[in-house]
C-alpha positions in Angstrom: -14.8 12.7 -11.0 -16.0 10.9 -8.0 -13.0 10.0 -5.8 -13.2 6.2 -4.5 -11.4 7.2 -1.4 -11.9 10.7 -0.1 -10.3 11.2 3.7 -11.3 14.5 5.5 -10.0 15.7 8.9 -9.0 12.0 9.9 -7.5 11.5 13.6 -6.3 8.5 15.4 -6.2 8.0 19.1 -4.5 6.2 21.8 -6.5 4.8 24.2 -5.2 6.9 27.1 -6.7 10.2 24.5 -3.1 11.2 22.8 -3.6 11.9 19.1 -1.0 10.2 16.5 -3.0 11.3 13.6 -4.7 14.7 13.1 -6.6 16.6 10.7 -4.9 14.5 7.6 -7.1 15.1 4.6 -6.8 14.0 0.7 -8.7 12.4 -2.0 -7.5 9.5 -4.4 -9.6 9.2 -8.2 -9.9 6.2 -9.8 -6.5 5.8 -11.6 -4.4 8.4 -9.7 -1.5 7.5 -7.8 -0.8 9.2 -5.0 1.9 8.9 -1.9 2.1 8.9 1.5 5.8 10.2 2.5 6.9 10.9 6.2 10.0 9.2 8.8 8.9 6.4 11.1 6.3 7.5 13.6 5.0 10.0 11.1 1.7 8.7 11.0 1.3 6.8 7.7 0.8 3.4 8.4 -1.9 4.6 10.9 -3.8 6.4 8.4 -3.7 3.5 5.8 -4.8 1.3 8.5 -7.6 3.8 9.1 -8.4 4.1 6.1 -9.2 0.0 6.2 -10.7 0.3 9.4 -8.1 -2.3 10.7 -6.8 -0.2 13.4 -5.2 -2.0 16.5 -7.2 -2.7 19.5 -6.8 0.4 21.6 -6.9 3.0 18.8 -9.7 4.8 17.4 -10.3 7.2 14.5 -12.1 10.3 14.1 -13.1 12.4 11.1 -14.1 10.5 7.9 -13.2 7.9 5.4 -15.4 7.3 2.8 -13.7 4.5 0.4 -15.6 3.3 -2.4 -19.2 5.6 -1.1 -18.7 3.8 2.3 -18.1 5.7 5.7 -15.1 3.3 7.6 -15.1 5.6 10.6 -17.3 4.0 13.0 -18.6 1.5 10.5 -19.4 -2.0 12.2 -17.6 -5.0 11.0 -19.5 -6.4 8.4 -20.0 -3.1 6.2 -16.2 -2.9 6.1 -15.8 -6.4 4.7 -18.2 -5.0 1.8 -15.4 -3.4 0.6 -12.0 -4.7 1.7 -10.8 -7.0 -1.0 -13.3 -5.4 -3.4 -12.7 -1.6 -2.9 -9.0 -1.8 -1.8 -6.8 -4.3 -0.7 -3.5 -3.8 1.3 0.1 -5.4 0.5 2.6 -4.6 4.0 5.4 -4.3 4.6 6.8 -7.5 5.5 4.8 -10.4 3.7 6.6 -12.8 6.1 3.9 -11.5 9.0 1.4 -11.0 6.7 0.9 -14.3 5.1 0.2 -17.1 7.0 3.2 -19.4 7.9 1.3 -22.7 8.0 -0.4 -22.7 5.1 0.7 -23.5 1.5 0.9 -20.3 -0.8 -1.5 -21.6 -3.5 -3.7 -22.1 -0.8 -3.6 -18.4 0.9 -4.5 -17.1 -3.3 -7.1 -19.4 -3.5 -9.1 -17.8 -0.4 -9.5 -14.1 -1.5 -10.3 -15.6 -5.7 -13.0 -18.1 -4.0 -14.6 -15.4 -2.1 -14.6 -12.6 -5.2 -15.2 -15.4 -8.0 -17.0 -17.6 -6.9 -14.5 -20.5 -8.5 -14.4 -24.1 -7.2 -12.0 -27.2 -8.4 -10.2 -26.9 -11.4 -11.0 -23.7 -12.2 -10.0 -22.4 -9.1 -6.8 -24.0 -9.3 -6.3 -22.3 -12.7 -6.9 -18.5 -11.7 -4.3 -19.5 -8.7 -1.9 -20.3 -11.3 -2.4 -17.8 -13.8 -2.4 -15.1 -10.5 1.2 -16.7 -10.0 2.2 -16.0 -13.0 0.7 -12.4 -13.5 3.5 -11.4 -10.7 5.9 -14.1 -12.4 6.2 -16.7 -10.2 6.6 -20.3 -11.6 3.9 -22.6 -10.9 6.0 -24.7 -8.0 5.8 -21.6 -5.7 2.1 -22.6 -5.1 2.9 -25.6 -3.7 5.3 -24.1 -1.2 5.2 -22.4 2.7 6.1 -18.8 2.9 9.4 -19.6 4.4 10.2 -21.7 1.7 10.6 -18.7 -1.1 12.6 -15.7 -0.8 11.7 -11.6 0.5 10.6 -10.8 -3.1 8.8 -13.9 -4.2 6.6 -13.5 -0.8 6.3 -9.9 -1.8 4.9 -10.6 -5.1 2.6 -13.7 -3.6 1.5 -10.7 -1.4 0.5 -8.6 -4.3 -1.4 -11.2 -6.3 -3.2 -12.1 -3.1 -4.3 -8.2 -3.2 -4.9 -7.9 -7.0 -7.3 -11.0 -6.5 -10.3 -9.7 -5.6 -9.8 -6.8 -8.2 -10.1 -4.0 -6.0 -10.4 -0.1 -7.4 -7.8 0.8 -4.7 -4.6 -0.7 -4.3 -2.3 0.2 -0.9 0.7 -0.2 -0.5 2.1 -0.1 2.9 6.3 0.2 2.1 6.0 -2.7 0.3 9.6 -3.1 -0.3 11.2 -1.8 2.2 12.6 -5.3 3.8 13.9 -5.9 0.2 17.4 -5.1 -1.1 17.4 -2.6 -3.9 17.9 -5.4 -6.9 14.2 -6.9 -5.7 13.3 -3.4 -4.5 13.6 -2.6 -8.2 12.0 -5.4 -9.6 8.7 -5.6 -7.4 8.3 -1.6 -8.1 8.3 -2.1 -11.9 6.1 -5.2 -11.6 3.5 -2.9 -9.1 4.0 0.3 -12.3 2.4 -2.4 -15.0 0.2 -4.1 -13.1 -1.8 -0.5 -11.9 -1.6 0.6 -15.0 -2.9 -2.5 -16.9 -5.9 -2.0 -14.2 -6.3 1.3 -14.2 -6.6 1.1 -10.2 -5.9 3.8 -8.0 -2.8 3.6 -5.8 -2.0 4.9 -2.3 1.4 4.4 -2.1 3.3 4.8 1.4 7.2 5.4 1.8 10.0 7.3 4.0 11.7 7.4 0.7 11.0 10.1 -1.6 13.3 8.6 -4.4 10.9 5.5 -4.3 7.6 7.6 -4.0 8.7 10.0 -6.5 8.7 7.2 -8.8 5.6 5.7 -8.2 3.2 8.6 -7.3 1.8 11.7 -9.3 0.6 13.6 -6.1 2.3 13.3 -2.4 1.3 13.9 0.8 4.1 14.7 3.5 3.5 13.5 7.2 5.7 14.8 10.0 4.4 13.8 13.6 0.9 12.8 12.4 -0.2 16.2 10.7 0.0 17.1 7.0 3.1 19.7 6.1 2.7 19.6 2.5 1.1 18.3 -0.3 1.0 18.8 -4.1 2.7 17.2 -7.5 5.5 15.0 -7.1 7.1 17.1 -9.4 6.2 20.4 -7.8 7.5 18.8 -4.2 10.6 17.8 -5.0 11.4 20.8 -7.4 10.5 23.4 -5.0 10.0 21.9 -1.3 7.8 24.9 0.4 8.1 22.9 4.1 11.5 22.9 5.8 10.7 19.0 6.6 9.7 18.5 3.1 12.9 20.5 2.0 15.1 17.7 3.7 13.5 14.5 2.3 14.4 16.2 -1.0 18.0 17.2 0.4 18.3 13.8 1.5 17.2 12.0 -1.7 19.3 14.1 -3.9 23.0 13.4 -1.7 21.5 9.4 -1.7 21.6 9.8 -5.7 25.0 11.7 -5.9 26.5 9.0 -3.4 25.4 6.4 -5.8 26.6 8.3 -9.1 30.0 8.4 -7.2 30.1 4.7 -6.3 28.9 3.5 -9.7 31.9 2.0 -12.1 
């Protein structure tokens, strides 16, 4: 099976020549889910944004990305917007900074359905409304700002937005991180059907291992921009090999006992 996203020996590098990223390597199948797992400053927002070749200015990446058949490292521009949207598209973190503030959120799902589809007037306005409701948002939502709906509801305008262009890889960069754990819940179970209605691949990135446990069948664990372990979910969390790896599963564990003891 050919992988549509295949990552070998990437790095990422300051300006001033210190490496964030080095020697990360992994390959993602169409359907497979797999996650990204490390603490803040691990590197795995870097690699996802290397991966889309939308790394800040200053930073540059080494190695190679091949997503969908096309190399990202060092690719110019317009190659790369070959195949964001239609190879893999991103949801972040916070959707607040991500979407734009000044323009109404119907609007913001019309651009990337235009673009893919081809649709003008009514028919435009239709997809809009049936992308809405695909993440269950009523149809008033498309009429509103981003500050005029809630964390979650931006979160799941963010992820119609990426399912739009019906891309083969689907990121997501702790996409519910800024949410509390009711929505948390709720926009991980709509994410589960909607992959698996697709059949798209997921890269799924997280400093929870509770939440990446659920969602991915593989994991990769960053610590300090290198790879310390990698393997099954269920293999990782049964029988951490990596003393790093050994505490996410430490730490998860104590989170669900806490929560056990707290429950009524």
């Amino acid at each position: 099976m050919t992988p549509v996203l295949a990552v070998e020996e990437l790095s990422v590098r300051r300006a001033d020549g210190h490496e964030l990223v080095r020697g990360v390597s992994f390959t993602l199948g169409p359907g497979e889910r797999l996650g990204l797992i490390g603490e803040s400053g691990s590197g795995k927002s870097l690699t996802a944004l290397a991966v889309m070749g939308l790394l800040p200015a200053g930073m540059t990446a080494g190695g190679s990305v091949l997503l969908g058949g096309t190399q990202v490292v060092g690719a110019p521009g317009r190659r790369l917007d070959r195949v964001r949207g239609r190879t893999a598209s991103v949801v972040f973190q916070e959707p607040l900074t991500a979407l734009d503030p000044l323009m109404r959120v119907g609007r913001q799902i019309a651009g990337p359905i235009r673009r893919r589809r081809g649709l003008r007037g009514p028919a435009l306005r239709a997809a809009v409304l049936a992308a809405l409701s695909e993440v269950r948002l009523p149809e008033r939502v498309a009429r509103a700002y981003p500050h005029e709906i809630s964390g979650g509801q931006r979160q799941r305008v963010a992820i119609a937005m990426a399912l739009a262009c019906e891309p083969e890889v689907l990121i997501a960069d702790e996409p519910t991180t800024a949410l509390d754990v009711t929505v948390q819940a709720e926009v991980l179970a709509l994410l589960d059907g909607l992959i698996a209605g697709r059949d798209m691949a997921l890269l799924f990135i997280g400093h929870d291992l509770a939440v990446v446990a659920g969602v991915a069948d593989r994991v990769v664990v960053l610590k300090d921009g290198s790879v310390v372990e990698s393997g099954r979910t269920r293999d990782i969390v049964r029988e951490p090999r990596h003393p790093y790896t050994r505490s996410l599963v430490d730490s998860a564990w104590a989170l669900e006992g806490e929560l056990d003891r707290l429950a009524p």
